[in-house]
C-alpha positions as protocol buffer text, in pm:
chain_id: "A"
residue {
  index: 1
  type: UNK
  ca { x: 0 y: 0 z: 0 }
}
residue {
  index: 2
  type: UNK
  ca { x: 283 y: 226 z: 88 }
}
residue {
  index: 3
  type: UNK
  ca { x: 524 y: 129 z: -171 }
}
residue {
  index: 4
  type: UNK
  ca { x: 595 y: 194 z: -546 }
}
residue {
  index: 5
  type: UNK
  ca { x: 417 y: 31 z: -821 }
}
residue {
  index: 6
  type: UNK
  ca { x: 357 y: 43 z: -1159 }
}
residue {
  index: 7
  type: UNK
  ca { x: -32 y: 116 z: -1295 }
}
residue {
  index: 8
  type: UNK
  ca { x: -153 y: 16 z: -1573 }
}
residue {
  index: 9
  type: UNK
  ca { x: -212 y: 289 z: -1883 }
}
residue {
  index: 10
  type: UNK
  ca { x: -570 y: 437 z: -1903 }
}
residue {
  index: 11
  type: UNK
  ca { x: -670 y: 254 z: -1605 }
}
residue {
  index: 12
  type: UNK
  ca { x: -805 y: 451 z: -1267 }
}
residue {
  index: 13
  type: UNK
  ca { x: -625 y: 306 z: -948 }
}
residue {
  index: 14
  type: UNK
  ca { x: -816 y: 350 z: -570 }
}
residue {
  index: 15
  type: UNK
  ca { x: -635 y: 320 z: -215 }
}
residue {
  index: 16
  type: UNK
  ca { x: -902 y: 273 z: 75 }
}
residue {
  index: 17
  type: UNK
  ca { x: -756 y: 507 z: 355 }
}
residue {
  index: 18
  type: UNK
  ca { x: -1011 y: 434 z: 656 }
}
residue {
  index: 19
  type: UNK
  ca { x: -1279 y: 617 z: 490 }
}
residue {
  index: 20
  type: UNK
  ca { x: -1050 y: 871 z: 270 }
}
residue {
  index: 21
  type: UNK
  ca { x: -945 y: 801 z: -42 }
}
residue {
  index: 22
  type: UNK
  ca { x: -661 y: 860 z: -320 }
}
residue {
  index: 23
  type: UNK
  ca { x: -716 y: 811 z: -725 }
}
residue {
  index: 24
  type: UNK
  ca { x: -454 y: 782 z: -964 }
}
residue {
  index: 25
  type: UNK
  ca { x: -435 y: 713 z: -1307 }
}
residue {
  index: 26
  type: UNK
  ca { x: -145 y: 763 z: -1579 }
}
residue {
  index: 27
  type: UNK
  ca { x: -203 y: 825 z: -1944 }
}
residue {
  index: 28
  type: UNK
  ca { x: 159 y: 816 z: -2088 }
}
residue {
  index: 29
  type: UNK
  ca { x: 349 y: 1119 z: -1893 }
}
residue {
  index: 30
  type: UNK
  ca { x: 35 y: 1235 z: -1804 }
}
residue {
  index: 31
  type: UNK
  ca { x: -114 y: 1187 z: -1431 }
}
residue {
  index: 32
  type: UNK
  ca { x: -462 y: 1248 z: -1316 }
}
residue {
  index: 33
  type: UNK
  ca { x: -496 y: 1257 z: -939 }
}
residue {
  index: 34
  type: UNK
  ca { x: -818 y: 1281 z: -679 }
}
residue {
  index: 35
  type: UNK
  ca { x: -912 y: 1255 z: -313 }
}
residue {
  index: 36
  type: UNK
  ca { x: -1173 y: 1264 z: -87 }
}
residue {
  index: 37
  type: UNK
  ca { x: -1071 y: 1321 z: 250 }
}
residue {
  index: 38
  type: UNK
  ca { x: -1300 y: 1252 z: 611 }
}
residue {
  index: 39
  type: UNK
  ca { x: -1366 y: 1430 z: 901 }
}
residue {
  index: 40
  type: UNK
  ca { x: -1222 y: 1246 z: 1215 }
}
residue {
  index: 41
  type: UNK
  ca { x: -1518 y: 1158 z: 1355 }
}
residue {
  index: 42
  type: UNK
  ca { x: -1598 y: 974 z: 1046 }
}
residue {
  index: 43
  type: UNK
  ca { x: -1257 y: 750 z: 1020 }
}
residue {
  index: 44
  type: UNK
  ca { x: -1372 y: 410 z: 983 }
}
residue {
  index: 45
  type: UNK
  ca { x: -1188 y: 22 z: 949 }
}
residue {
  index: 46
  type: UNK
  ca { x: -1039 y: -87 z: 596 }
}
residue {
  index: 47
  type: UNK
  ca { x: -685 y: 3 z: 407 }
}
residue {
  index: 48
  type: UNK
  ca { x: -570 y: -127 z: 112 }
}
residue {
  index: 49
  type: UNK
  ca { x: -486 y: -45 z: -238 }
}
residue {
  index: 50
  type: UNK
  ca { x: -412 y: 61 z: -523 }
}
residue {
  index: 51
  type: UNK
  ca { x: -686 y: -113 z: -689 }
}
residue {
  index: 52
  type: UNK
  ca { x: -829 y: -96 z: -1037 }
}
residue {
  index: 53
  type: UNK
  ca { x: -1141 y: 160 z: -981 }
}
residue {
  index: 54
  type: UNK
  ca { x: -1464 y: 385 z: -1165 }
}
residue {
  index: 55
  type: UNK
  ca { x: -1314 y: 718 z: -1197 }
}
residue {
  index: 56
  type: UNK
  ca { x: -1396 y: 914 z: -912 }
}
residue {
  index: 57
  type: UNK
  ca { x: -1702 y: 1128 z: -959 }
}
residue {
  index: 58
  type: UNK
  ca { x: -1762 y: 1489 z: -803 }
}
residue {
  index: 59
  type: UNK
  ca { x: -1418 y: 1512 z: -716 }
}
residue {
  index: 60
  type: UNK
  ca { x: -1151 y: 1775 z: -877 }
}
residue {
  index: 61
  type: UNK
  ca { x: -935 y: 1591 z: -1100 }
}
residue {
  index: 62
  type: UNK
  ca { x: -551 y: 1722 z: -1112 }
}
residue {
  index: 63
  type: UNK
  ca { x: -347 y: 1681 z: -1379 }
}
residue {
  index: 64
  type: UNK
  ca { x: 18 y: 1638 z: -1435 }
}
residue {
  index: 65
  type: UNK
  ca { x: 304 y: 1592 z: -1698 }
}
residue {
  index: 66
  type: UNK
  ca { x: 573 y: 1374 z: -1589 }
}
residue {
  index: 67
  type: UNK
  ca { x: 816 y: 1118 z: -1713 }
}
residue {
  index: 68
  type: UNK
  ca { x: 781 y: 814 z: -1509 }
}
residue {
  index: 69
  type: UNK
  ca { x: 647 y: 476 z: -1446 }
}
residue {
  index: 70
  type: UNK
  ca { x: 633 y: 381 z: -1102 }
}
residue {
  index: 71
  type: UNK
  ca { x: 435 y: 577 z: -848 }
}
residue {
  index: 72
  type: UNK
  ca { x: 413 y: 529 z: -460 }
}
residue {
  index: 73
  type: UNK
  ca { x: 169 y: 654 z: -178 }
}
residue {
  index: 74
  type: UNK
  ca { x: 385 y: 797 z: 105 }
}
residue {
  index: 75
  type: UNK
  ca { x: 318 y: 951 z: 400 }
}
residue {
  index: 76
  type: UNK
  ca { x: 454 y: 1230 z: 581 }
}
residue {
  index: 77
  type: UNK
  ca { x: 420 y: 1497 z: 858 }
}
residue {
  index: 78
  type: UNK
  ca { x: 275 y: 1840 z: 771 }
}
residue {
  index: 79
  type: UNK
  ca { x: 379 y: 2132 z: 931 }
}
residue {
  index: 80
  type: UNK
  ca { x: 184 y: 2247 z: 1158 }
}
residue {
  index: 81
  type: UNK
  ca { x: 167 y: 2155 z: 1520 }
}
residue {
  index: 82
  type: UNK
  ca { x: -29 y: 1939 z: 1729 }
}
residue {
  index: 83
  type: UNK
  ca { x: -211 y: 2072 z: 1993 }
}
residue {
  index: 84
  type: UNK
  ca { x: -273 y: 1810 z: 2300 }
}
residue {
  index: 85
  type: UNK
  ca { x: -503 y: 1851 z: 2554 }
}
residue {
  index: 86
  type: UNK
  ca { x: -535 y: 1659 z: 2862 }
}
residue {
  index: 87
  type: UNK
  ca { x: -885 y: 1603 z: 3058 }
}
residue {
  index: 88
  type: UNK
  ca { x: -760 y: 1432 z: 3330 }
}
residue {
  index: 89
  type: UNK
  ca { x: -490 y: 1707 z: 3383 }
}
residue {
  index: 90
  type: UNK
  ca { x: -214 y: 1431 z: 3465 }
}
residue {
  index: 91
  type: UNK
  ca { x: -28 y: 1532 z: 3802 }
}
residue {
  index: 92
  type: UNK
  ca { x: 336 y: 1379 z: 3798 }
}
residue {
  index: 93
  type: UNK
  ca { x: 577 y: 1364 z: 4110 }
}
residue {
  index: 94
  type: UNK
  ca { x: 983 y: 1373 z: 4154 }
}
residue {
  index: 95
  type: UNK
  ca { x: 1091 y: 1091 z: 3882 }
}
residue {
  index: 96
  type: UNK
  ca { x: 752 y: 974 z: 3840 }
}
residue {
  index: 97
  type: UNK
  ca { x: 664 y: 890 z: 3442 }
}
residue {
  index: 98
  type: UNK
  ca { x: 363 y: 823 z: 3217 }
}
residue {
  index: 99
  type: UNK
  ca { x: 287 y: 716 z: 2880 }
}
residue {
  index: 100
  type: UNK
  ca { x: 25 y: 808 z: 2653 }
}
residue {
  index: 101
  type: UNK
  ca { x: -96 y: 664 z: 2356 }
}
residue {
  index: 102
  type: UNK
  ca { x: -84 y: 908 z: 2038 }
}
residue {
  index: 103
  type: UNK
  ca { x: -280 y: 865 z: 1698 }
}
residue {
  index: 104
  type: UNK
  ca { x: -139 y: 1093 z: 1458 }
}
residue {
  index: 105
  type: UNK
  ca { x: -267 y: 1224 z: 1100 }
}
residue {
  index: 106
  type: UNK
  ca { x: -33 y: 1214 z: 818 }
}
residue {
  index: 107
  type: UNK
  ca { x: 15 y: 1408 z: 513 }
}
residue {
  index: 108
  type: UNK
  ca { x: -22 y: 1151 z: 186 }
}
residue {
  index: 109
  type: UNK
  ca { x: 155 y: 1245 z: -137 }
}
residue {
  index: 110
  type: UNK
  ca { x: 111 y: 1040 z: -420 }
}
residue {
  index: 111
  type: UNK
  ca { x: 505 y: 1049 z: -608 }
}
residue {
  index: 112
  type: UNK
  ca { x: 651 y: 935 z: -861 }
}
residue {
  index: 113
  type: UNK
  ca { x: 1045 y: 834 z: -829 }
}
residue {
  index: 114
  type: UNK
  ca { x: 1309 y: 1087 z: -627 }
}
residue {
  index: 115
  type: UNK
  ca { x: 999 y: 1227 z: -446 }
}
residue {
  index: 116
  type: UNK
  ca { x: 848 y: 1427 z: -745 }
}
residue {
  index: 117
  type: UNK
  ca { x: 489 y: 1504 z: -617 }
}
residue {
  index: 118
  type: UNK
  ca { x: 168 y: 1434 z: -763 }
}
residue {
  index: 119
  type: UNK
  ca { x: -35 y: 1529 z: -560 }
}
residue {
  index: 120
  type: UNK
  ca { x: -26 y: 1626 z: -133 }
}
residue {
  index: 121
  type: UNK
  ca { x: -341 y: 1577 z: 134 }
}
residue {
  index: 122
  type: UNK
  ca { x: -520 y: 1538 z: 436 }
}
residue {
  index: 123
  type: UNK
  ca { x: -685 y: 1238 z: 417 }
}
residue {
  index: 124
  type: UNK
  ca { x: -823 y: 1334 z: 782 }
}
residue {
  index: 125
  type: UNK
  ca { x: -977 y: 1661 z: 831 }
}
residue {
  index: 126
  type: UNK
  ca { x: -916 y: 1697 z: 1272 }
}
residue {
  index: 127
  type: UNK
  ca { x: -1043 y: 2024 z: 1408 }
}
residue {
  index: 128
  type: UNK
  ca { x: -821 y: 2303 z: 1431 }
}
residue {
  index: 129
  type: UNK
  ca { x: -753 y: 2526 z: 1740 }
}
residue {
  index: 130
  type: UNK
  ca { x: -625 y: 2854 z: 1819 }
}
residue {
  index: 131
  type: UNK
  ca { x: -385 y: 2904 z: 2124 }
}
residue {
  index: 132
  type: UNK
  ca { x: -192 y: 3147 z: 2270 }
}
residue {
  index: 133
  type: UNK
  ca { x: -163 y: 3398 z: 2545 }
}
residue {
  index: 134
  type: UNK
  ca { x: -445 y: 3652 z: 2383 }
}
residue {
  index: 135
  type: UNK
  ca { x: -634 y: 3679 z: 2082 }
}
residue {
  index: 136
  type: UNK
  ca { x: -332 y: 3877 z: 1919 }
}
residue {
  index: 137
  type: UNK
  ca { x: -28 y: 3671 z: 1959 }
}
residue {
  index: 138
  type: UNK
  ca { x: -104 y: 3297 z: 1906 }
}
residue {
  index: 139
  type: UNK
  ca { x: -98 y: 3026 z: 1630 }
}
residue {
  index: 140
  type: UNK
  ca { x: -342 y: 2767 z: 1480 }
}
residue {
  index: 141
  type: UNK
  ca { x: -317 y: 2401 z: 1548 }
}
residue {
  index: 142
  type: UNK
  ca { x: -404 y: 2069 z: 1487 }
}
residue {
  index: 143
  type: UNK
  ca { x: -674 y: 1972 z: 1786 }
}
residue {
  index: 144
  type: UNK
  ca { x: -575 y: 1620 z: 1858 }
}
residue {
  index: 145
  type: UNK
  ca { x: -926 y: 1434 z: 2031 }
}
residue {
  index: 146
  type: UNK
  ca { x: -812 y: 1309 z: 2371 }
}
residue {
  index: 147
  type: UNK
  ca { x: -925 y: 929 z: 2285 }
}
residue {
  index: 148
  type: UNK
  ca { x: -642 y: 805 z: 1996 }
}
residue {
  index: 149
  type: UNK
  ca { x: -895 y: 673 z: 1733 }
}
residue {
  index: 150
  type: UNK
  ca { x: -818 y: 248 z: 1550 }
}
residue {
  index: 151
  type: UNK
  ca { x: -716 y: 325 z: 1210 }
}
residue {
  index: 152
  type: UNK
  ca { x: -433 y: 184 z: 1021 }
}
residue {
  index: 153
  type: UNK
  ca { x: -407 y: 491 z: 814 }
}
residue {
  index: 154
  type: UNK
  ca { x: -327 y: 660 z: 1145 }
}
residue {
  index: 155
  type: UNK
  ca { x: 47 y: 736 z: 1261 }
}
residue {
  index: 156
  type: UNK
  ca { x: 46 y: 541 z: 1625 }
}
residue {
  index: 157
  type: UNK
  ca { x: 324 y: 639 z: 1856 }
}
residue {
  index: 158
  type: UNK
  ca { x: 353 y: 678 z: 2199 }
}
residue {
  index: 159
  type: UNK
  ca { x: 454 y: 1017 z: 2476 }
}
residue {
  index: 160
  type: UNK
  ca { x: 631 y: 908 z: 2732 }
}
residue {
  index: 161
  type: UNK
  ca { x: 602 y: 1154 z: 3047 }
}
residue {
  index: 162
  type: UNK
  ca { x: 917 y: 1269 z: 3246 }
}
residue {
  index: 163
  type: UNK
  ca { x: 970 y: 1443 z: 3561 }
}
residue {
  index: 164
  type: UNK
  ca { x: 1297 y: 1551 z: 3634 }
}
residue {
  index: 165
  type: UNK
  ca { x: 1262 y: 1818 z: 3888 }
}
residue {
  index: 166
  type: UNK
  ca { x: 1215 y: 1798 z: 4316 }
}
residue {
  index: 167
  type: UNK
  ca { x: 866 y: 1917 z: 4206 }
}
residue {
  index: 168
  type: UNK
  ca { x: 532 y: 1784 z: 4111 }
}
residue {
  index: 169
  type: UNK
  ca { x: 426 y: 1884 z: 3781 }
}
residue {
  index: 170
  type: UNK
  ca { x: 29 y: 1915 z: 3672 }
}
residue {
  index: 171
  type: UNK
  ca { x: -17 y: 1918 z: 3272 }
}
residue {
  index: 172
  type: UNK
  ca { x: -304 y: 2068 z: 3111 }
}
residue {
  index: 173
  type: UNK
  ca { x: -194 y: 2080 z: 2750 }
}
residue {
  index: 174
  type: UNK
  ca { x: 115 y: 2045 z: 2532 }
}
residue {
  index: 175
  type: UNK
  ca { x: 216 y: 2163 z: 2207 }
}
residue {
  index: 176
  type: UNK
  ca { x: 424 y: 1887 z: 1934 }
}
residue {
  index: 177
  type: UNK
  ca { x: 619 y: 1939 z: 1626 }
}
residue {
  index: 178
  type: UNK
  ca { x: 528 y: 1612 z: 1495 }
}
residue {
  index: 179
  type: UNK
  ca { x: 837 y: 1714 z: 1139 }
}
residue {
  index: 180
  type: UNK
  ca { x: 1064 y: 1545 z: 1420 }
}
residue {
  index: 181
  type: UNK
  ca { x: 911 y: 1202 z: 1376 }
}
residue {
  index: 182
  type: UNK
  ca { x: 992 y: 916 z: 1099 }
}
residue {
  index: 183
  type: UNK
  ca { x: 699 y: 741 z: 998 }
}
residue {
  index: 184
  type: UNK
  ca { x: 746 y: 330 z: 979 }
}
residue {
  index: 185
  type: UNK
  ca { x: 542 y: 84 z: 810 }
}
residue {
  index: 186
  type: UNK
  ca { x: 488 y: -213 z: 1106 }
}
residue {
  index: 187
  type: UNK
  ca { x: 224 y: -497 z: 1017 }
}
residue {
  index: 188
  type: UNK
  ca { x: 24 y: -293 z: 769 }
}
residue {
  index: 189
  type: UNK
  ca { x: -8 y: -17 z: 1016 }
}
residue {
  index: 190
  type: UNK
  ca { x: 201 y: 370 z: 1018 }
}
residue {
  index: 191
  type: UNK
  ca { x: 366 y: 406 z: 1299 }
}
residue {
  index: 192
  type: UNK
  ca { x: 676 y: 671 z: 1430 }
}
residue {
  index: 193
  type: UNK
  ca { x: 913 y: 637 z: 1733 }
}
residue {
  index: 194
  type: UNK
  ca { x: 795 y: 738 z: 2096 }
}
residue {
  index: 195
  type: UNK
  ca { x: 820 y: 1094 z: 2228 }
}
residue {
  index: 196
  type: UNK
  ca { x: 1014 y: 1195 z: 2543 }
}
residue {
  index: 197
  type: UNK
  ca { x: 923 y: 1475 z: 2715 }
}
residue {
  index: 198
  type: UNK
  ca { x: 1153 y: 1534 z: 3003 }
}
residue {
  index: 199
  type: UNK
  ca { x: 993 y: 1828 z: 3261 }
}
residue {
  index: 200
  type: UNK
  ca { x: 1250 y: 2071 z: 3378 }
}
residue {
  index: 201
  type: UNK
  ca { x: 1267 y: 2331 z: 3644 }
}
residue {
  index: 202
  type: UNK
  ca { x: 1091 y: 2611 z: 3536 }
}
residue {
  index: 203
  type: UNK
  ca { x: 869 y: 2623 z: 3248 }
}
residue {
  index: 204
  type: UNK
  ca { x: 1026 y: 2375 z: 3022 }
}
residue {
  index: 205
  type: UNK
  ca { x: 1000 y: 2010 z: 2856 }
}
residue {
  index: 206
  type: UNK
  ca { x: 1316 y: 1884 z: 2667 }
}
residue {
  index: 207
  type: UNK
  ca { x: 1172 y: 1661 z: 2404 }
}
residue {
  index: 208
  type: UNK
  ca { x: 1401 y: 1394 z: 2216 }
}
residue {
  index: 209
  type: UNK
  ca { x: 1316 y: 1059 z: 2086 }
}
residue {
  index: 210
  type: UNK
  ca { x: 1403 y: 744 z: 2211 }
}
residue {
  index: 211
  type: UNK
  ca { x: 1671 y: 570 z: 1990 }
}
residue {
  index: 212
  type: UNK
  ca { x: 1468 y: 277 z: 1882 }
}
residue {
  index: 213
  type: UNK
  ca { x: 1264 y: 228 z: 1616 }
}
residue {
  index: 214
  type: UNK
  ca { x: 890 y: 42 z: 1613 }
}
residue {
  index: 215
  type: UNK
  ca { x: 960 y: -346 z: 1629 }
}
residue {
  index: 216
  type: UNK
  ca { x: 1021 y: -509 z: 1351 }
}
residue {
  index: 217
  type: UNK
  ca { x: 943 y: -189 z: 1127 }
}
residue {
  index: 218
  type: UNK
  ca { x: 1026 y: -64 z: 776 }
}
residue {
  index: 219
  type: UNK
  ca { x: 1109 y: 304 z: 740 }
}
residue {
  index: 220
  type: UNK
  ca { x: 926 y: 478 z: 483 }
}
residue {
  index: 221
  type: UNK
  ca { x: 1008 y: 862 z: 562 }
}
residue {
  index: 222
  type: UNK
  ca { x: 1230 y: 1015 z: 755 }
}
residue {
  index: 223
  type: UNK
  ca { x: 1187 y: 1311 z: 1080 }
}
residue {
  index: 224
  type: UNK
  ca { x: 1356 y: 1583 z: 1103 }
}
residue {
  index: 225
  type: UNK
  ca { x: 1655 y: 1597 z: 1370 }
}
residue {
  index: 226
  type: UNK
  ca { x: 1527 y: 1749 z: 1740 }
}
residue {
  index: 227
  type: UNK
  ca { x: 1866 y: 1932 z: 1839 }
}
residue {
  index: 228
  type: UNK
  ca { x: 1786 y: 2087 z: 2182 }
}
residue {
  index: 229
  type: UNK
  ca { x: 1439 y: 2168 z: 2139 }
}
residue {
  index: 230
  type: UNK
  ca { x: 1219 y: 2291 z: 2455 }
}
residue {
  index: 231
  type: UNK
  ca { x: 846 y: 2283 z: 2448 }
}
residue {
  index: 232
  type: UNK
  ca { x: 720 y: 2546 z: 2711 }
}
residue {
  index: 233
  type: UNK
  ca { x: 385 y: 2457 z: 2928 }
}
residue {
  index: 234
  type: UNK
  ca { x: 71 y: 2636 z: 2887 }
}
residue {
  index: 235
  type: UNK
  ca { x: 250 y: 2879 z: 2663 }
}
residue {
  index: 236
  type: UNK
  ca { x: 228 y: 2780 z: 2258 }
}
residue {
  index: 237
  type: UNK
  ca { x: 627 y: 2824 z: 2244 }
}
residue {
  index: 238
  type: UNK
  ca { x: 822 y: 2622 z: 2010 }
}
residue {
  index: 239
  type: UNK
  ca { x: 1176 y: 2702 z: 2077 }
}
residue {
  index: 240
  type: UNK
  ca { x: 1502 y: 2554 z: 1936 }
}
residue {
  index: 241
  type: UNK
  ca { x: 1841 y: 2600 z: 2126 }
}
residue {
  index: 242
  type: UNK
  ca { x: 2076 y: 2378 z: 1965 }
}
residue {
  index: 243
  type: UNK
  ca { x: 2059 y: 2234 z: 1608 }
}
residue {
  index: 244
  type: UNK
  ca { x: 1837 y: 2349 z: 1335 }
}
């Protein structure tokens, strides 16, 4: 589903994406695209594809010229942040830890070889938030629901919960630069490397990624490197101190 493959002239292709959908079809060096994207509370079960399909009605069609035989589905993060909010506002002591369950949505781009793209998409349409410290200075986010929904299509990872200070920390929200994060193929199912967010004193998590990848999973993209990067509390600050 994830990899490259080589369609068929004149023929439209499908890939089932949990409710969403992708369309492809190549006439010579010429590519006609389509999707159809959900809303998150509409996700549903079944993957799979590409698979010889009608051409997709009441959909824009997108065309493009080029050279190429071989085309691939990958996915990817976009850029803009996650916003996570927790209801149970998670209280953590000295050296105490947690870990919490993450279902991300990734940005599909049908591509032909060296990463040419097609076409780029949502497949999920989540609700988006804005947050900040007034209605003037702030930034709009990705509103991840607190429950981590069962689709395949989904990026599952895991947060894993520090706290390295003498003092208890309470956690309301958080804000996450998912670019950081390689996405993996494991069993049929996306899935990127776990999260650690270390609390420091002050204001301050120090987020890094544990050096392991999913078990017994294939790469498909790559994240981009961390360096030093702090992710202040109840503030939507993003700030890099080492590394770009």
């Amino acid at each position: 589903m994830w990899h490259a493959f080589e369609p068929e002239e004149h023929e439209w292709y499908q890939w089932n994406l949990n409710g969403a959908a992708a369309y492809l079809r190549r006439d010579g060096d010429e590519w006609r695209t389509a999707y159809r994207p959900v809303l998150f509370h509409e996700i549903e079960d079944g993957t799979g594809g590409p698979e010889p399909a009608p051409p997709p009605e009441g959909l824009p069609v997108y065309v493009t010229a080029g050279a190429g035989r071989s085309v691939a589905l990958r996915p990817y993060f976009g850029d803009k942040p996650s916003l996570l909010k927790f209801s149970g506002h998670p209280h953590l002591l000295p050296d105490a830890e947690m870990r919490i369950g993450l279902a991300l949505p990734p940005m599909l781009q049908l591509e032909l070889a060296d990463s040419l793209p097609l076409i780029r998409f949502m497949p999920f349409l989540f609700p988006e938030t804005w947050y900040g410290e007034d209605t003037m200075s702030g930034s709009l986010y990705l509103s991840l629901p607190q429950e981590p929904r069962e689709a395949a299509a989904l990026v599952r990872g895991e947060l894993l919960l520090k706290n390295g200070t003498k003092a208890a920390l309470d956690i309301d929200r958080l804000v996450l630069d998912t670019e950081i994060l390689g996405i993996y193929e494991q069993e049929g199912r996306l899935a990127c490397e776990t999260v650690l967010l270390e609390g420091l004193p002050g204001e301050d998590f120090r987020i890094s990624l544990l050096p392991q990848t999913p078990e017994g999973a294939l790469r498909l993209t790559p994240g981009k490197k961390p360096g030093g990067t702090l992710i202040r509390r109840g503030v939507d600050l993003i700030k890099t101190i080492a590394g770009k």
